[in-house]
N, CA, C and O atoms as a GROMACS GRO file, in nm:
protein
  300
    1UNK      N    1   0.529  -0.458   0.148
    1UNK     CA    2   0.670  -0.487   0.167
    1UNK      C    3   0.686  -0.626   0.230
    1UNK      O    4   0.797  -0.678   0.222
    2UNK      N    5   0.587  -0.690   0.292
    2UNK     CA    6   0.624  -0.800   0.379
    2UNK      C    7   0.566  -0.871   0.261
    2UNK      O    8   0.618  -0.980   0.285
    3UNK      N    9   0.520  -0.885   0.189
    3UNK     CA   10   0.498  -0.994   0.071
    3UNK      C   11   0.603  -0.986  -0.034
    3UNK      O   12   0.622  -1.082  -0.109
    4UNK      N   13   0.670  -0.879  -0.043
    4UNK     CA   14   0.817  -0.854  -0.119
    4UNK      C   15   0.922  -0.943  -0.077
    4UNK      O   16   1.003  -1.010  -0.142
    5UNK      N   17   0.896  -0.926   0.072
    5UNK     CA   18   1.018  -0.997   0.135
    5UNK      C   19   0.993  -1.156   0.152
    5UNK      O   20   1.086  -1.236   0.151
    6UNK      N   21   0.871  -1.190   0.166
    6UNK     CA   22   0.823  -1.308   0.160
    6UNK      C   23   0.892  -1.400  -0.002
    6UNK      O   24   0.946  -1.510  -0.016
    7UNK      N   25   0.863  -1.313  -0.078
    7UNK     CA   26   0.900  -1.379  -0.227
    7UNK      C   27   1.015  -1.402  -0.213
    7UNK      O   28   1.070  -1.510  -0.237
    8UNK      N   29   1.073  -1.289  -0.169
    8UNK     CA   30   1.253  -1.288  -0.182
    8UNK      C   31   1.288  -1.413  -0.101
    8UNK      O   32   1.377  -1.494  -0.127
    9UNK      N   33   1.202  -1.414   0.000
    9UNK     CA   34   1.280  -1.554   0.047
    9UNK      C   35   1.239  -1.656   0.030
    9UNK      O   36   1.275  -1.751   0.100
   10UNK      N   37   1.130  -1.670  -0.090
   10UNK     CA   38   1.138  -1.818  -0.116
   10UNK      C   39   1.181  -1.826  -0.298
   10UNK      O   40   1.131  -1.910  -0.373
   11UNK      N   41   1.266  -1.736  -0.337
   11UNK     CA   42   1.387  -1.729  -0.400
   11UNK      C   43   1.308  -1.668  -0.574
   11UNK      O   44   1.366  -1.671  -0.683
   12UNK      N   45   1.162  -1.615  -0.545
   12UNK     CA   46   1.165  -1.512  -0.654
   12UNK      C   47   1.239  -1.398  -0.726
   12UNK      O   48   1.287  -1.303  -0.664
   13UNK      N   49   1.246  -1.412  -0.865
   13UNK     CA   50   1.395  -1.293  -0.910
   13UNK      C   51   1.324  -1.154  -0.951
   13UNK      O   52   1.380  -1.047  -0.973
   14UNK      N   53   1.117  -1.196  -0.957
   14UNK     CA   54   1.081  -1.096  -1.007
   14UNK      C   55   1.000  -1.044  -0.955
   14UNK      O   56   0.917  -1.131  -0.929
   15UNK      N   57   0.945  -0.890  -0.897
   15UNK     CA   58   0.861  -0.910  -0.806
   15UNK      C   59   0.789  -0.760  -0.889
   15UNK      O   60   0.850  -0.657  -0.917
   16UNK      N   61   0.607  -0.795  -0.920
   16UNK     CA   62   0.549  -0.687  -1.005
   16UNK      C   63   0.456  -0.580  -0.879
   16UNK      O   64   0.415  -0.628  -0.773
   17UNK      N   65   0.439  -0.436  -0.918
   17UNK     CA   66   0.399  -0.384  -0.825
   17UNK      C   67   0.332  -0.286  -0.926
   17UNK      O   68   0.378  -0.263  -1.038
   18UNK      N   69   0.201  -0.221  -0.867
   18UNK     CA   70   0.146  -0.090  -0.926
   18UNK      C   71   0.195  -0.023  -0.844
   18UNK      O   72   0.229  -0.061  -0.732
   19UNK      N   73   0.208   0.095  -0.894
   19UNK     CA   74   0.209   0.215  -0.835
   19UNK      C   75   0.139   0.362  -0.859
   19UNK      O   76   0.163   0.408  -0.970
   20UNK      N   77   0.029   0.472  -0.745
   20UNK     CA   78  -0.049   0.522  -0.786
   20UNK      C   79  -0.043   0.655  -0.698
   20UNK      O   80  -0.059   0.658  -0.576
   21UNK      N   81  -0.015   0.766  -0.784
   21UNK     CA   82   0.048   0.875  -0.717
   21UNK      C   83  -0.078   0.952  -0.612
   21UNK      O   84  -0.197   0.950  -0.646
   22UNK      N   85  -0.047   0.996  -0.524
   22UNK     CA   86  -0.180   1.091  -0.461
   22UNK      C   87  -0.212   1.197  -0.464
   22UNK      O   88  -0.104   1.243  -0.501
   23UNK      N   89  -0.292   1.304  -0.455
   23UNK     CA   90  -0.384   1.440  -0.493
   23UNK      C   91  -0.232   1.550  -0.489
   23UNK      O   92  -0.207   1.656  -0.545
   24UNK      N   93  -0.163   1.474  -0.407
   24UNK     CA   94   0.007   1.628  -0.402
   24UNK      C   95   0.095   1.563  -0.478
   24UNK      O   96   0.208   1.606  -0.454
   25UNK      N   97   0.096   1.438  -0.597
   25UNK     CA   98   0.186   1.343  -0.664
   25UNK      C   99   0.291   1.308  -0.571
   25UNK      O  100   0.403   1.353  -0.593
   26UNK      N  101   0.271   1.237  -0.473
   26UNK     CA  102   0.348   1.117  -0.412
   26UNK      C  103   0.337   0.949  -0.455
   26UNK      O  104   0.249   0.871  -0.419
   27UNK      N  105   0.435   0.926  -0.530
   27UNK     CA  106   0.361   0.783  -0.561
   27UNK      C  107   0.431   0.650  -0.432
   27UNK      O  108   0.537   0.619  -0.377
   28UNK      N  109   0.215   0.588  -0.440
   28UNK     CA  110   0.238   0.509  -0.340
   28UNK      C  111   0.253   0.329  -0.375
   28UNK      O  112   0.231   0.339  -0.496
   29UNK      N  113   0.269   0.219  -0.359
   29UNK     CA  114   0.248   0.088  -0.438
   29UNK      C  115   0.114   0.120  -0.374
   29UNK      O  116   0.095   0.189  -0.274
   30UNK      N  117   0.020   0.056  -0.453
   30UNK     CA  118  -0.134  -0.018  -0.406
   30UNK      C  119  -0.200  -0.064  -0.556
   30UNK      O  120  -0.198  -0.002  -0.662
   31UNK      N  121  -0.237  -0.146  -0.536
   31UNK     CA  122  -0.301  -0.208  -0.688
   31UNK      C  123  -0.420  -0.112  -0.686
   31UNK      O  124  -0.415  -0.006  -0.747
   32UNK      N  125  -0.545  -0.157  -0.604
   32UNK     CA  126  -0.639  -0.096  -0.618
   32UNK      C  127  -0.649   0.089  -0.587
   32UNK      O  128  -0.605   0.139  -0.483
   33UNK      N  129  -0.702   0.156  -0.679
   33UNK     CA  130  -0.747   0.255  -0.712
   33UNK      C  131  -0.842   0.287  -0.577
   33UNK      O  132  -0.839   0.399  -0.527
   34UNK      N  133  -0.925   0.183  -0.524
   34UNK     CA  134  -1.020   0.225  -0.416
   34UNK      C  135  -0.951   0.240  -0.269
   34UNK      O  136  -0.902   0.142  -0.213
   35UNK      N  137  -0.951   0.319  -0.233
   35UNK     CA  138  -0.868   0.246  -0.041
   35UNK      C  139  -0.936   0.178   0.018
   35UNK      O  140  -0.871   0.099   0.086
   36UNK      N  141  -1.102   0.164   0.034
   36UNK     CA  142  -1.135   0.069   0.123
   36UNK      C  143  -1.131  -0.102   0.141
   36UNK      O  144  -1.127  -0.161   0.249
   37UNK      N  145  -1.134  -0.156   0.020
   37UNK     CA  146  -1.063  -0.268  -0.029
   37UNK      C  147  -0.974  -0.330   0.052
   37UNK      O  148  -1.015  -0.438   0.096
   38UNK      N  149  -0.807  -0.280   0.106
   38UNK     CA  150  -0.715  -0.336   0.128
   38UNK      C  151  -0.674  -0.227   0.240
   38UNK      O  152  -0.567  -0.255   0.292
   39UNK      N  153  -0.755  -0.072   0.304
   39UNK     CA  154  -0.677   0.014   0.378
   39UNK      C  155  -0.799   0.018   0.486
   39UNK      O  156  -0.902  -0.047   0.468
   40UNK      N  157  -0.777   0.109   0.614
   40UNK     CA  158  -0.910   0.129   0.679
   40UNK      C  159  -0.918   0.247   0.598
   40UNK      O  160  -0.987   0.324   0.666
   41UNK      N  161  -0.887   0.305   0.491
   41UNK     CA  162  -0.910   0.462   0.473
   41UNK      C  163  -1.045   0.447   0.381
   41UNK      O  164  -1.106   0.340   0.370
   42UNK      N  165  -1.089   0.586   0.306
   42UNK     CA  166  -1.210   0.593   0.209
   42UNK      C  167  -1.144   0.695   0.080
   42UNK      O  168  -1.028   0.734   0.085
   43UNK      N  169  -1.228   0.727  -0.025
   43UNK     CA  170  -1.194   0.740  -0.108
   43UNK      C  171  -1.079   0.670  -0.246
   43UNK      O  172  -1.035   0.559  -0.276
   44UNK      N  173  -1.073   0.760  -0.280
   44UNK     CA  174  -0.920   0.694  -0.390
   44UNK      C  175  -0.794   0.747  -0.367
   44UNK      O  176  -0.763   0.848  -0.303
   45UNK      N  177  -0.723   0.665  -0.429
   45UNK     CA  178  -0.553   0.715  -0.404
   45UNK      C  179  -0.541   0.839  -0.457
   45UNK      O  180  -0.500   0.925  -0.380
   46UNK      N  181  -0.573   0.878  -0.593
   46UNK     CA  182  -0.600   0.970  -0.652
   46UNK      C  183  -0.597   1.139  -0.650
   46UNK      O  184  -0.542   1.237  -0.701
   47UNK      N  185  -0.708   1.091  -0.542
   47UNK     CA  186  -0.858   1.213  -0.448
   47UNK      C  187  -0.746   1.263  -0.332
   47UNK      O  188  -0.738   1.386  -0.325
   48UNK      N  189  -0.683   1.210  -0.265
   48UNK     CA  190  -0.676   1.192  -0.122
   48UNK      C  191  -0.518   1.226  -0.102
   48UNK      O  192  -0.446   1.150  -0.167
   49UNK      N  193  -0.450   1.324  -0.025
   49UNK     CA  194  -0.288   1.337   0.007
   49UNK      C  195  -0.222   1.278   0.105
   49UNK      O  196  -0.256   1.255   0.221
   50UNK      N  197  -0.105   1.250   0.039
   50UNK     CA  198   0.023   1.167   0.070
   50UNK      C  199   0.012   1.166   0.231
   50UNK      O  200   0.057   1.074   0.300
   51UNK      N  201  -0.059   1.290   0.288
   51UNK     CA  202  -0.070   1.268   0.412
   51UNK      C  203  -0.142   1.201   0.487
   51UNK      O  204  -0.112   1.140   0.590
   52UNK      N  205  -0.233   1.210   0.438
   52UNK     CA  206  -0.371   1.114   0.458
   52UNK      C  207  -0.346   0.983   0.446
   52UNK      O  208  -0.392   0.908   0.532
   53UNK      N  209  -0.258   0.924   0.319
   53UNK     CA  210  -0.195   0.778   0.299
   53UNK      C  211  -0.114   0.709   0.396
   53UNK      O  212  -0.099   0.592   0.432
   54UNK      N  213  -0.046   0.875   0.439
   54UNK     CA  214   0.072   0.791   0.497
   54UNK      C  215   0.013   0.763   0.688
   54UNK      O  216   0.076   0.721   0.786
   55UNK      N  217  -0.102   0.800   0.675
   55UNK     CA  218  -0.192   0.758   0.812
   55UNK      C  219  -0.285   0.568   0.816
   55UNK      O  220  -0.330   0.492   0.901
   56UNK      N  221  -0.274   0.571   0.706
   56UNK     CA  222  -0.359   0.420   0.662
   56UNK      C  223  -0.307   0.319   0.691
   56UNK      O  224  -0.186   0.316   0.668
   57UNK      N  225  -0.377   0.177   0.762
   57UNK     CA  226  -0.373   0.070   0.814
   57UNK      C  227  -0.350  -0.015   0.661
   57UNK      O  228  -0.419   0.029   0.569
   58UNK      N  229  -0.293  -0.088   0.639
   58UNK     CA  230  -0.241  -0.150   0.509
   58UNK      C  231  -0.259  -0.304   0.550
   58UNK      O  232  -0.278  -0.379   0.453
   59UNK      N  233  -0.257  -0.345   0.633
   59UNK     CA  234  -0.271  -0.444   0.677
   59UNK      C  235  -0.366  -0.527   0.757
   59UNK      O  236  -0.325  -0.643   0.754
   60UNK      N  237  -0.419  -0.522   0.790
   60UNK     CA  238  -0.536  -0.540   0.920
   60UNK      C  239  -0.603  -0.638   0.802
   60UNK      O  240  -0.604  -0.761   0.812
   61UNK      N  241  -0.666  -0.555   0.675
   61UNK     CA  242  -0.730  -0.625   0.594
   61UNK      C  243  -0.722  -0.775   0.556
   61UNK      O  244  -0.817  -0.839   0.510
   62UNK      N  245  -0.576  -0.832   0.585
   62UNK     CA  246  -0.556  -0.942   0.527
   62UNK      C  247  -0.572  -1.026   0.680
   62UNK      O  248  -0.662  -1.110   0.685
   63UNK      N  249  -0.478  -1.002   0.813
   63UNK     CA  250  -0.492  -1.071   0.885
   63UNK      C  251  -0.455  -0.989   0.990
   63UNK      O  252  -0.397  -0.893   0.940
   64UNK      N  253  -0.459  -0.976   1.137
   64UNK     CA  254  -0.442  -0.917   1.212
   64UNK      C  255  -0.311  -0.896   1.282
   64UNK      O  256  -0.288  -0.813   1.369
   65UNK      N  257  -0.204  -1.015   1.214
   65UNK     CA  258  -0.055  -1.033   1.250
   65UNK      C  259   0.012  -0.866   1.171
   65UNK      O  260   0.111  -0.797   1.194
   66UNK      N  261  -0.099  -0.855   1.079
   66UNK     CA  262   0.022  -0.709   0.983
   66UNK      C  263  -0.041  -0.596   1.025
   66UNK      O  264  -0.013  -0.487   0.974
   67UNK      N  265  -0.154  -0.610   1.143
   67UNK     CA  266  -0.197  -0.452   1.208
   67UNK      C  267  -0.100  -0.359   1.146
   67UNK      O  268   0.007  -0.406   1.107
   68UNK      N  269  -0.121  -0.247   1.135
   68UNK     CA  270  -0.060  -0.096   1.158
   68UNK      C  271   0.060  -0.106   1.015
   68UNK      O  272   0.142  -0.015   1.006
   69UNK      N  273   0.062  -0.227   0.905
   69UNK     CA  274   0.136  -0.206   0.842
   69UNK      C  275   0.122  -0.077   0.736
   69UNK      O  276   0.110  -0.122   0.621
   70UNK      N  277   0.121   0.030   0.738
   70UNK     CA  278   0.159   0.130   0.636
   70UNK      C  279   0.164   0.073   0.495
   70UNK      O  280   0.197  -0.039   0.456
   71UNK      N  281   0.116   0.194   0.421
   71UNK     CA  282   0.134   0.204   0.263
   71UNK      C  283   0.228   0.205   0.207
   71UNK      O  284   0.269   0.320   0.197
   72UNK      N  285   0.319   0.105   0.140
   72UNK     CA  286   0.462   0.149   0.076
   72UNK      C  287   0.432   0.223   0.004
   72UNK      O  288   0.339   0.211  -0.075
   73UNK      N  289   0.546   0.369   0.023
   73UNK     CA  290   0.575   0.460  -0.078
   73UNK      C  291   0.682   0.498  -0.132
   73UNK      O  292   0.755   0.423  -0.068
   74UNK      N  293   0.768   0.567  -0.214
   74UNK     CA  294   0.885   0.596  -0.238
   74UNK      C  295   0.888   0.802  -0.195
   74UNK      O  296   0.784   0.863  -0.219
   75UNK      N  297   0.982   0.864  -0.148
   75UNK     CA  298   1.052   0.921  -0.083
   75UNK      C  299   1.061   0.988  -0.158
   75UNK      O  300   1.134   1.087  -0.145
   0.00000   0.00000   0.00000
């Protein structure tokens, strides 16, 4: 979400996202299929429930300013 909003404000009209449902079909955005990649979690999006996702560090990976950022999901 903070790279969503990043675009938006430097005046992108289009913004592309995967999205990849989890083991109870909650769908979450994440490109990669793996969680360890981009989350502190293990396994796949796949494998693993909405609950479990919605516990994952989303951020840390890139830089330490987006600690504790959460998995966007839809509701």
């Amino acid at each position: 979400i903070v790279s969503f909003d990043k675009a938006l404000s430097l005046g992108c009209g289009v913004i592309e996202f995967d999205v990849m449902c989890s083991n109870d079909g909650e769908p979450f955005l994440i490109h990669d299929e793996h969680l360890k990649r981009t989350t502190n979690g293990q396994g796949e999006v796949g494998q693993v429930s909405s609950s479990y996702l919605r516990t994952l560090d989303a951020g840390s990976w890139y830089s330490k300013k987006f600690k504790e950022i959460p998995l966007p999901h839809f509701k």
